[in-house]
C-alpha positions as CSV (number, residue, x, y, z in Angstrom):
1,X,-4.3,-6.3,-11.5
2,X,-2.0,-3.8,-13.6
3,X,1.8,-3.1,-12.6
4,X,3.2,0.3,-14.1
5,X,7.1,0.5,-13.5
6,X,9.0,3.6,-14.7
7,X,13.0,3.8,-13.5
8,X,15.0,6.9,-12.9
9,X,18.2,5.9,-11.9
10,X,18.3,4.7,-8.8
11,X,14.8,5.3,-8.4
12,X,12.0,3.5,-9.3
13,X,8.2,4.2,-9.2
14,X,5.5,1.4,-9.1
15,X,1.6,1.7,-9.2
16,X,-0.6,-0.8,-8.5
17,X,-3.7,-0.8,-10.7
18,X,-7.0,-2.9,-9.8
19,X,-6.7,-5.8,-7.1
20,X,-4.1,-7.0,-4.8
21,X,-5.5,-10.4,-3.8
22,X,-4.4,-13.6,-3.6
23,X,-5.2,-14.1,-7.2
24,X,-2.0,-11.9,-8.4
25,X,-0.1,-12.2,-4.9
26,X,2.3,-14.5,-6.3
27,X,2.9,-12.0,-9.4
28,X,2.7,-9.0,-6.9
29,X,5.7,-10.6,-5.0
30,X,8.1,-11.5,-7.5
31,X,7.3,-7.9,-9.4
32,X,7.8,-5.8,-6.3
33,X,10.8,-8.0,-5.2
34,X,12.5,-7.8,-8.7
35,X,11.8,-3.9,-9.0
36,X,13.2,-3.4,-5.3
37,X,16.4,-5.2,-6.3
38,X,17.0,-3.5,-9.2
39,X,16.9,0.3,-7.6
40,X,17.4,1.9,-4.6
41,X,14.4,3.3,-3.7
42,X,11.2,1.5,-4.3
43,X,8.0,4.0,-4.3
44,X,4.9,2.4,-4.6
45,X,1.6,4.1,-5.8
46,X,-1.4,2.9,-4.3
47,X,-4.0,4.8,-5.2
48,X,-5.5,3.0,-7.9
49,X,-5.9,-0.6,-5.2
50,X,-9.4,-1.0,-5.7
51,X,-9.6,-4.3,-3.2
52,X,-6.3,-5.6,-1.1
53,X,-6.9,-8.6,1.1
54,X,-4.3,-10.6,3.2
55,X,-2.2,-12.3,0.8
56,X,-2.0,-8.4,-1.1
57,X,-0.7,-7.3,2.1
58,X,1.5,-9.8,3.1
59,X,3.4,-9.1,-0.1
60,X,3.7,-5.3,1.1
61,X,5.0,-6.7,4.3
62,X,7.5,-8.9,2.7
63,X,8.6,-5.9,0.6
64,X,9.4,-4.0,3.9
65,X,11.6,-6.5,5.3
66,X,13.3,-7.0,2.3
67,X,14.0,-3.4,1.6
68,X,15.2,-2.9,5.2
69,X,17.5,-6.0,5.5
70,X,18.9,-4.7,2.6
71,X,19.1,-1.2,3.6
72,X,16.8,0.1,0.6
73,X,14.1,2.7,0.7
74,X,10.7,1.3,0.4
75,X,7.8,4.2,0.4
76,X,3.9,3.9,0.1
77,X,2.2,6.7,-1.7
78,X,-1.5,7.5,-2.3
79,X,-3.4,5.1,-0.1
80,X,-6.5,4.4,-1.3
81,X,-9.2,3.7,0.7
82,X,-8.7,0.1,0.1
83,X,-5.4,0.2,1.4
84,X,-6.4,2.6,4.5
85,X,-8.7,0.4,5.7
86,X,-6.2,-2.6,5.8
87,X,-3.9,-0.7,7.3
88,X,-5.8,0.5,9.7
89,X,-7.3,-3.2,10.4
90,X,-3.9,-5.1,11.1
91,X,-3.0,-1.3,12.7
92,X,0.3,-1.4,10.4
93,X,0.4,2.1,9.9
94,X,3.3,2.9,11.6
95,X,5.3,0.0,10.7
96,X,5.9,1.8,7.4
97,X,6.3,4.7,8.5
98,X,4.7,6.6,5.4
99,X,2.6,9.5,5.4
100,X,-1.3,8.5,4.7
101,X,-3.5,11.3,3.4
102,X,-7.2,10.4,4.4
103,X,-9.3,11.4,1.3
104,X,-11.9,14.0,2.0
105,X,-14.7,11.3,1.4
106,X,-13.0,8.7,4.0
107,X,-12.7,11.4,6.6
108,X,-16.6,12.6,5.7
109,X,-17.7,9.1,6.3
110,X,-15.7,8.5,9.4
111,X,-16.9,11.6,11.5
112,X,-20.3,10.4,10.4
113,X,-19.6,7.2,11.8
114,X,-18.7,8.7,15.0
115,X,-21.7,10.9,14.9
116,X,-24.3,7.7,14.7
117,X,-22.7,5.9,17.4
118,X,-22.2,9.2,19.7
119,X,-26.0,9.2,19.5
120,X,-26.5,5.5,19.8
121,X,-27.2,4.9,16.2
């Protein structure tokens, strides 16, 4: 796993490069909760999260409730796939409340999906 952090003021930009697992959860926490308490508003890139298990999204979680009890702006850019499909597993989407963009390729593969089971595939 790779952390990229670039600050602007009270801005500051985060991407997430590789895995978020439980072999870098305890790095991912204390990175994301240092960055979020030195800023504003945290905004996290996530498009480069090749693999995110529970622990990865835990530390997401934790980053929400810590941006809201302290009445910070945490946002979640670039889903990718990886990501999606966690989301989409715990159905956290809307906890977040960030806009996800489903890739052209995810969206391809789910009608497909839909297709083979409409005709009992």
């Amino acid at each position: 796993m790779e952390i990229n952090l670039e600050k602007e003021a009270e801005l500051s930009r985060m991407e997430i490069v590789g895995e978020m697992s439980i072999y870098d959860a305890a790095e991912l926490k204390h990175c994301v909760l240092d960055a979020l308490d030195k800023c504003q508003t945290l905004e996290i890139n996530l498009s480069q999260v090749s693999e995110i298990d529970t622990a990865g999204f835990q530390v997401l979680l934790l980053a929400k409730r810590e941006s809201q009890l302290d009445n910070k702006v945490l946002r979640l850019i670039n889903h990718s796939d990886a990501v999606l499909e966690v989301l989409d597993l715990y159905q956290m989407t809307d906890l977040f409340g960030d806009p996800l963009i489903i890739s052209a390729k995810s969206a391809k593969n789910e009608k497909s999906a839909k297709n083979k089971s409409a005709m009992g595939g």
